[in-house]
C-alpha positions, 0 to 999 in steps of 0.5 A: 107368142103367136102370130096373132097376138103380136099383131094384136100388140102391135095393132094396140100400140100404134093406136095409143101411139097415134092417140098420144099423137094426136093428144100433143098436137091438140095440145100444142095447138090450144097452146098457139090458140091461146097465145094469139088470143093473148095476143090479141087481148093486148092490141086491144086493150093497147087499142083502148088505151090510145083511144082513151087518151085520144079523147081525154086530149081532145077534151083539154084546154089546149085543144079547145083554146085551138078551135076557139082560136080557129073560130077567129075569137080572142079568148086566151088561156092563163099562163103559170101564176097570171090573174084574169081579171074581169070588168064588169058591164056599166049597166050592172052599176048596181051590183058594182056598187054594192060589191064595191062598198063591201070589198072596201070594208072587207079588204080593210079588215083583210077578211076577202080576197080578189077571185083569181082563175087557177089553170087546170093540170 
């Protein structure tokens, strides 16, 4: 071979050389690229998923009964199984008398029952 076709060859082979080089880096960089938007895909969505919970909590009654409780009212919420019962006015005489006519005859015959307040889960 002749002075100038080596150079030539090894010219050409340090260039494919340097290219493959070059072509593994980037690969390997995209790689790392990649991985930290994964990354950064999870915290968020981690994120999201605290802050959802966050709101859900503050919307439930526990919490609401804490800033009713705060405003000095004297609201309570039920317990397990317990009946809230409500009174209703003297001046609303007539609707309790109506109500109650027919509660007695219904209940005679077992067809309604008294409301009861079920607690929310």
């Amino acid at each position: 071979m002749s002075l100038r076709k080596t150079v030539n060859l090894l010219f050409g082979a340090t260039f494919f050389s340097l290219f493959f080089v070059f072509l593994q880096t980037q690969i390997i960089a995209l790689g790392y690229c990649v991985q930290s938007k994964k990354s950064l895909y999870q915290q968020l969505t981690d994120e999201n998923d605290n802050l959802r919970y966050d709101i859900s909590r503050l919307e439930s009654l526990e919490t609401l009964n804490k800033r009713i409780s705060y405003e000095k009212a004297a609201y309570e919420l039920p317990r397990g199984n317990q009946l809230v019962k409500i009174s209703v006015p003297k001046n609303y005489s007539f609707a309790k008398n109506t109500l109650g006519q027919k509660r007695g005859l219904f209940n005679l015959l077992g067809l309604q029952s008294e409301a009861e307040a079920k607690q929310l889960r």
